[in-house]
LUMGU-328500 format. One record per residue (C-alpha): residue in three letters; residue number from 1; x, y, z. Coordinates in steps of 0.02 Angstrom, whole numbers, padded with zeros to 5 digits. Layout:
REM LUMGU-328500
r,k,xx,yy,zz
ALA,NUM,X,Y,Z
...
This chain:
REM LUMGU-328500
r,k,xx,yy,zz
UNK,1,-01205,00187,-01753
UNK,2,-01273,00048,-01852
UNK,3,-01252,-00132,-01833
UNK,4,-01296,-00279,-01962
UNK,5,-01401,-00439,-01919
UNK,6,-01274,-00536,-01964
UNK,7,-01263,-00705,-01852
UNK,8,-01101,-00791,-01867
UNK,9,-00987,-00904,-01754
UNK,10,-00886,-00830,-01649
UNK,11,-00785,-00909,-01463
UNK,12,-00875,-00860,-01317
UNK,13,-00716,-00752,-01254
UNK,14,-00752,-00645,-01414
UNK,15,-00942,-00604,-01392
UNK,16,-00907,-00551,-01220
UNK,17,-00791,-00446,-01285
UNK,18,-00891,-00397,-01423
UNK,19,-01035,-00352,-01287
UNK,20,-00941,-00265,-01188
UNK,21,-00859,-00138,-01350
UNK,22,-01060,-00117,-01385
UNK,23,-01103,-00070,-01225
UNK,24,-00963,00055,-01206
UNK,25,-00975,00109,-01372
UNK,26,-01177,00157,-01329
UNK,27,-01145,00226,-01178
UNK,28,-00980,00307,-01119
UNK,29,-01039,00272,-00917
UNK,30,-00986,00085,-00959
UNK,31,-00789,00090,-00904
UNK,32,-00707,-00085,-00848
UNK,33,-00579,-00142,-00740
UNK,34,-00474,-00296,-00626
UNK,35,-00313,-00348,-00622
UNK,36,-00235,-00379,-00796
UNK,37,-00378,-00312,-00903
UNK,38,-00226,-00232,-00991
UNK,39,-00120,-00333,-01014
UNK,40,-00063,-00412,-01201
UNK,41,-00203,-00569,-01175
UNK,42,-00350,-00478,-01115
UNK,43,-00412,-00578,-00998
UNK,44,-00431,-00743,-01126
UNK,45,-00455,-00598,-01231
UNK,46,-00642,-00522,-01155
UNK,47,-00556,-00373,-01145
UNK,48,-00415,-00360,-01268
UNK,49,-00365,-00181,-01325
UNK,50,-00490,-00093,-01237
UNK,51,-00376,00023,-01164
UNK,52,-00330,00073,-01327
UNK,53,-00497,00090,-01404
UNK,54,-00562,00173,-01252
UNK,55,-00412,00241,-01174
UNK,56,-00347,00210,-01006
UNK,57,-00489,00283,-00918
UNK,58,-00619,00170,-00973
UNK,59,-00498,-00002,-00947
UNK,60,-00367,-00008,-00829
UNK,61,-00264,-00107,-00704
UNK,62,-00275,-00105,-00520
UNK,63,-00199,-00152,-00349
UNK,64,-00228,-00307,-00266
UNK,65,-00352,-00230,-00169
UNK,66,-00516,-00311,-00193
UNK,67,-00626,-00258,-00055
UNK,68,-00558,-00070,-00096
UNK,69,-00597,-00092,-00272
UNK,70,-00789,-00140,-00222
UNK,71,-00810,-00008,-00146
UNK,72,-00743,00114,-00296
UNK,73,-00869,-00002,-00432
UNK,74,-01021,00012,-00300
UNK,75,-00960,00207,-00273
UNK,76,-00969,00243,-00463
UNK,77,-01118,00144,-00487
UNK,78,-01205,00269,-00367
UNK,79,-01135,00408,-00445
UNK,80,-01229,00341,-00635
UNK,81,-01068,00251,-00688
UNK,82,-01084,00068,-00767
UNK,83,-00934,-00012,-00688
UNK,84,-00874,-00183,-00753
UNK,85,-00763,-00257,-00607
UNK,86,-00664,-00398,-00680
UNK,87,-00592,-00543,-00567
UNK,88,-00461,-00682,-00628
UNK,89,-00531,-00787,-00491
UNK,90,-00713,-00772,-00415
UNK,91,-00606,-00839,-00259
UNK,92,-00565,-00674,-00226
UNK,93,-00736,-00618,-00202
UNK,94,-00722,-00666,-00018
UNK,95,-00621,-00531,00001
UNK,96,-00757,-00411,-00041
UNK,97,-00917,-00502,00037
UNK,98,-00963,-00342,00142
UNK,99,-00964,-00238,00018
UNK,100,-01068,-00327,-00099
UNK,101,-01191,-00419,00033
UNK,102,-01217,-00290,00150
UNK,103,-01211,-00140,00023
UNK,104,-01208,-00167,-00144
UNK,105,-01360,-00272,-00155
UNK,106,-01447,-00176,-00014
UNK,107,-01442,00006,-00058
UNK,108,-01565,00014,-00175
UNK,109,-01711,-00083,-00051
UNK,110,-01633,00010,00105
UNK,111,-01680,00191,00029
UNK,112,-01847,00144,-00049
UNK,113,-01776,00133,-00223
UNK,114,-01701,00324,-00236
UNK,115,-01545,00228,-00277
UNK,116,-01481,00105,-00396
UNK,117,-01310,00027,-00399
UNK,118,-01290,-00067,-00572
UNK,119,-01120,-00148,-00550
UNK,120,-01079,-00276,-00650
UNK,121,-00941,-00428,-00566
UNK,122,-00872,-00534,-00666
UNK,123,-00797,-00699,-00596
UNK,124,-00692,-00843,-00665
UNK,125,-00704,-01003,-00621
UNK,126,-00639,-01179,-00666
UNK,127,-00529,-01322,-00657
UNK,128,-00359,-01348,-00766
UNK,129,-00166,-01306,-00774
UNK,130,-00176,-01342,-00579
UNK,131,-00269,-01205,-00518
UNK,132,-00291,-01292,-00339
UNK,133,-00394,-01283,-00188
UNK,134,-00373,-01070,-00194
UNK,135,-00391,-01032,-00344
UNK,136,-00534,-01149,-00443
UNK,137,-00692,-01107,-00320
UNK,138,-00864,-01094,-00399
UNK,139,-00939,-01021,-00252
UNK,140,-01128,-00935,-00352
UNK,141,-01224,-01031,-00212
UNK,142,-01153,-00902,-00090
UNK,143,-01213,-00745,-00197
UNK,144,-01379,-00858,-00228
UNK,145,-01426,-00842,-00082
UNK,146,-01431,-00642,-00063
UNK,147,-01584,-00544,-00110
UNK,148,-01527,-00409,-00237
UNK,149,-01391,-00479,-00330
UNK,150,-01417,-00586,-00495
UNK,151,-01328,-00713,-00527
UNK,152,-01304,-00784,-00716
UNK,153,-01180,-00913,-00774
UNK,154,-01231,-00905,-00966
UNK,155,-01137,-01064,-01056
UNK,156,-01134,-01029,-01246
UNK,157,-01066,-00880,-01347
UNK,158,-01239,-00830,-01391
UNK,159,-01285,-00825,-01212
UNK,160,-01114,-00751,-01140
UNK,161,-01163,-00595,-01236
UNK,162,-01339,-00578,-01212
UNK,163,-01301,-00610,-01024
UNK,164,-01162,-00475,-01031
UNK,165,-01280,-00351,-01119
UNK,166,-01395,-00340,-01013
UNK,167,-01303,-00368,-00832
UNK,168,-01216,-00204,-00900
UNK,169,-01410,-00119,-00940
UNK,170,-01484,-00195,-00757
UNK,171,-01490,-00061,-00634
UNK,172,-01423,-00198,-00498
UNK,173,-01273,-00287,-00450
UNK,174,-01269,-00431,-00588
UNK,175,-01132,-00583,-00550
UNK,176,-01063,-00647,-00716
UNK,177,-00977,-00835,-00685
UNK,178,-00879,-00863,-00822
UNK,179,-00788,-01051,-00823
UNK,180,-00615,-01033,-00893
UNK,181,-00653,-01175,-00977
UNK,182,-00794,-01080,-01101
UNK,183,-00680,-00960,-01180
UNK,184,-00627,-01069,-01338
UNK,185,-00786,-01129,-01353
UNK,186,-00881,-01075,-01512
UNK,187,-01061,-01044,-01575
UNK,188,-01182,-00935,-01666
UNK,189,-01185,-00738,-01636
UNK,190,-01279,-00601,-01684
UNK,191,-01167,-00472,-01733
UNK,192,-01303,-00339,-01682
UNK,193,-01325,-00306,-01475
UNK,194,-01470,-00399,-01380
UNK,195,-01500,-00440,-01212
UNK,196,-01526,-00632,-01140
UNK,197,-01663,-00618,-01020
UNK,198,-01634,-00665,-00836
UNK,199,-01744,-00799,-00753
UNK,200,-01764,-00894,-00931
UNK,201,-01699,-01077,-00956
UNK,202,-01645,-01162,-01095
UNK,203,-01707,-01328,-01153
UNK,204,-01540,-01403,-01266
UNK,205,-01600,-01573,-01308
UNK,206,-01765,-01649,-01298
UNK,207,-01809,-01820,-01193
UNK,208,-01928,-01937,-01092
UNK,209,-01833,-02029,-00995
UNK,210,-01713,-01921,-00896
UNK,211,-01707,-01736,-00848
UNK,212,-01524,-01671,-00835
UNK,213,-01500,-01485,-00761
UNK,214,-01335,-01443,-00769
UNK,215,-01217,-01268,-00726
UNK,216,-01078,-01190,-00843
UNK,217,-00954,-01292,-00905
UNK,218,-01077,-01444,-00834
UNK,219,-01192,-01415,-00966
UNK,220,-01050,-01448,-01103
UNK,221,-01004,-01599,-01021
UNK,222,-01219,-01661,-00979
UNK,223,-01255,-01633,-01162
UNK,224,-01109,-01739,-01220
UNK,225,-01173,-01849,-01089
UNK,226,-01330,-01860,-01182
UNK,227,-01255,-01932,-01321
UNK,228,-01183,-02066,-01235
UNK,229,-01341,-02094,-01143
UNK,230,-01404,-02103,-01312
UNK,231,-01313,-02246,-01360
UNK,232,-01400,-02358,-01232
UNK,233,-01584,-02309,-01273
UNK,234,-01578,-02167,-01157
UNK,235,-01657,-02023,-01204
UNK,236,-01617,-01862,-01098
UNK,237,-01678,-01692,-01085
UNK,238,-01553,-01560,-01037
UNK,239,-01598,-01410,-00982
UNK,240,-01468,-01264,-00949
UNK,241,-01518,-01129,-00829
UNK,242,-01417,-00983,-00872
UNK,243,-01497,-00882,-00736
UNK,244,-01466,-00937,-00564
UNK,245,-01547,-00813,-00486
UNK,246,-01668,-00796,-00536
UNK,247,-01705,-00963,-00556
UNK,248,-01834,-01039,-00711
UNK,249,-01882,-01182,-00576
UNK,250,-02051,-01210,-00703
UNK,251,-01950,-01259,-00846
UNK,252,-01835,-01403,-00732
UNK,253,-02048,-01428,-00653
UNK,254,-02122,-01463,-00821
UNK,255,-01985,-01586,-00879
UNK,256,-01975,-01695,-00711
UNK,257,-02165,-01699,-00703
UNK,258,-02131,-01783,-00902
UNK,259,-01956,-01881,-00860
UNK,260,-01999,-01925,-00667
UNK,261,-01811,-01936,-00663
UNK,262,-01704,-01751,-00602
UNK,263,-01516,-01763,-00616
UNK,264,-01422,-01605,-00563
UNK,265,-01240,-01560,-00608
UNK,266,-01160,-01428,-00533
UNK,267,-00968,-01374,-00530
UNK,268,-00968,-01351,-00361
UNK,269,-00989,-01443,-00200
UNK,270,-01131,-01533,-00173
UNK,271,-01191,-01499,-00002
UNK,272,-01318,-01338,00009
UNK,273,-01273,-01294,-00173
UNK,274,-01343,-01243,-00323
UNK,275,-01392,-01414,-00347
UNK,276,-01473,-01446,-00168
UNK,277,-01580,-01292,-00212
UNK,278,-01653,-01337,-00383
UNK,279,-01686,-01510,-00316
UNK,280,-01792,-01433,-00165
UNK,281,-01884,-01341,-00271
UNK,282,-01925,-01510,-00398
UNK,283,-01960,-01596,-00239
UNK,284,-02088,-01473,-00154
UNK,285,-02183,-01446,-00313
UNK,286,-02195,-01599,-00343
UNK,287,-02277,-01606,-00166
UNK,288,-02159,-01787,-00121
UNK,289,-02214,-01900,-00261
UNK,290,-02132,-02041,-00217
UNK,291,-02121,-02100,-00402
UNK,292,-01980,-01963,-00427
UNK,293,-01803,-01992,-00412
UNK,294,-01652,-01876,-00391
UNK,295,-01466,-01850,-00378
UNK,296,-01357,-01717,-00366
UNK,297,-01161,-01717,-00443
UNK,298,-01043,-01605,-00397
UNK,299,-00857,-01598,-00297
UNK,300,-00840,-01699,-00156
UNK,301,-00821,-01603,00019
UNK,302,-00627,-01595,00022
UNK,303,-00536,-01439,-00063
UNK,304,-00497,-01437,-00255
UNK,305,-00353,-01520,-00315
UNK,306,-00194,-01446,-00394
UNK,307,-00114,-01610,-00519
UNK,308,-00210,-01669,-00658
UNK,309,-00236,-01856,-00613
UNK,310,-00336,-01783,-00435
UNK,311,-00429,-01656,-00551
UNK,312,-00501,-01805,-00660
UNK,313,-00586,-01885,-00508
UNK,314,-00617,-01733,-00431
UNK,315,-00727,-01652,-00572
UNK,316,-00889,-01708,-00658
UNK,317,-00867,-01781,-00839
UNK,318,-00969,-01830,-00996
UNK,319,-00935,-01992,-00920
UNK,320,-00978,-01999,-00746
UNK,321,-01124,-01879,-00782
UNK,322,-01206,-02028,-00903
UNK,323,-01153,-02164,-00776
UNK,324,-01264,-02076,-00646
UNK,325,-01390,-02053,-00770
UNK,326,-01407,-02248,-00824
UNK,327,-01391,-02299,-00618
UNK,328,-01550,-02174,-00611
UNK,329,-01658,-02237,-00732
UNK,330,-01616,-02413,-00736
UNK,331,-01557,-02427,-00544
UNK,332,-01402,-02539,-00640
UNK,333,-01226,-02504,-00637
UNK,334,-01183,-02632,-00783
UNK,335,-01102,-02506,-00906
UNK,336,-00960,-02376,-00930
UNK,337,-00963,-02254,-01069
UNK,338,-00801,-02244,-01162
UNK,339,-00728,-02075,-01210
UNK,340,-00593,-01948,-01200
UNK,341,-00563,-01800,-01109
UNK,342,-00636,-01650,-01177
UNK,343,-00538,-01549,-01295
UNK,344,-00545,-01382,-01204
UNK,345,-00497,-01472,-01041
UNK,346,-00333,-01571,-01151
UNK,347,-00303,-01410,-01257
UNK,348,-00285,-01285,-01083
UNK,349,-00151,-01195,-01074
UNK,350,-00151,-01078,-00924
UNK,351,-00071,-00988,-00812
UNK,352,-00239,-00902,-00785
């Protein structure tokens, strides 16, 4: 099989599904299921076809039995299978916590390494068409906290298939958030495979005055922030982790030692998040220089929303992310950036 180094654009719903045909193409261990991988859309289409491509064995449907369904993925994985386990909602993944915390991500450390169990999860995420308080949870700062499990929440197309690639190659459990909000989203691809490496940051736009770490979907809205920021002489770097764990804490180090100025969006709460953790780690390497400043954004601590006017306050924006940005560098709150909601937020359509 040959592949050309063609790079062209492509959404980021299509180069995860063009990792995942790869990967399965390569290696015939690589099956995947969830509920409604096939069905006529595919999962936003990441997994369109596959049953016909791969036949039923490889991609198919299964009970509402999520714990159960762990333990199948982490029983396969043990046997040399590649198991992609595909949830509509990462809410869900409460419903298999044992089996991924106190097996999955131990079985490999608890018999000295004789034992490998690379399962791949991927979990959706997001806001829109009223997914409310059960069914719009970013919970990664749970599953950050675990030794053995990785944790990536790649943001562009180019990144949602490297990621992809090589959570299916690791030889651990790898949690893939994936914001519902992403899937239109477009950017460059290779057309051949390659693998995103874990534990790497990515610095999208270059500043002095302002470092801006944001998660997922977050980093769409902090770089759009930028621009605003822009407008008022404010020059921001943003940096995008795609790993969360591991975590590239240098790269956020190195710009905050520059910017003196840390502002961290996450789509998630606020308290002992995501957020709280990458400030921590600013903070104690930077030993408490007091010349520093931070803030974290993120939900406030009441349960997600369901109707769309709720949703608006509820989530971070382009907006609101630049309004904390000016308060932290000039310690003003004299301006409001003007805008519109984003188009992949307005264009939405749901049910899933």
């Amino acid at each position: 099989m040959s592949f050309s180094n063609a790079v062209r654009e492509l959404s980021y719903a299509d180069a995860l599904y063009e990792a995942t045909v790869q990967e399965m193409e390569r290696d015939d261990n690589v099956f995947v299921f969830g509920l409604g991988v096939d069905d006529p859309k595919g999962m936003y289409g990441t997994t369109k076809d596959l049953h016909h491509r791969f036949g039923a064995k490889r991609n198919f449907d299964t009970p509402l039995s999520e714990d159960a369904m762990t333990g199948v993925a982490i029983g396969a994985a043990l046997a040399g299978m590649r198991p992609i386990h595909v949830h509509q909602r990462m809410d869900f993944l409460l419903l298999c916590m044992n089996q991924l915390i106190n097996v999955a991500a131990k079985w490999s450390y608890m018999f000295g390494g004789a034992f490998r169990v690379p399962l791949v999860v991927r979990a959706i995420v997001g806001r829109s068409w009223g997914q409310g308080a059960q069914h719009s949870q970013s919970l990664h700062a749970h599953f950050m906290h675990v030794p053995g499990i990785k944790v990536v929440a790649p943001t562009t197309p180019h990144d949602a298939k490297g990621c992809m690639i090589a959570a299916i190659r690791d030889n651990n459990p790898v949690i893939v958030v994936e914001h519902r909000m992403l899937y239109s989203n477009r950017g460059m691809v290779p057309s051949e495979p390659y693998t995103v490496e874990f534990g790497k940051a990515r610095v999208l736009t270059q500043g002095g005055d302002l470092t801006i770490v944001a998660i997922s979907h977050m980093v769409v809205e902090a770089v759009r922030a930028s621009h605003h920021l822009a407008e008022v002489g404010i020059h921001a770097e943003v940096i995008d982790p795609v790993s969360l764990s591991p975590l590239d804490a240098q790269t956020i180090q190195t710009s905050v030692q520059k910017t003196r100025r840390l502002l961290v969006v996450d789509h998630s709460w606020v308290e002992t998040s995501a957020a709280s953790e990458i400030v921590a780690l600013v903070a104690e390497s930077l030993n408490g220089d007091p010349g520093v400043r931070f803030k974290r954004m993120g939900f406030a601590p009441v349960p997600c929303p369901t109707t769309k006017p709720l949703e608006n306050l509820f989530y971070p924006n382009s907006r609101t992310i630049a309004q904390a940005g000016y308060r932290l560098v000039t310690n003003r709150e004299d301006w409001v950036p003007e805008g519109k909601e984003a188009n992949e937020i307005a264009e939405f359509k749901g049910p899933f």
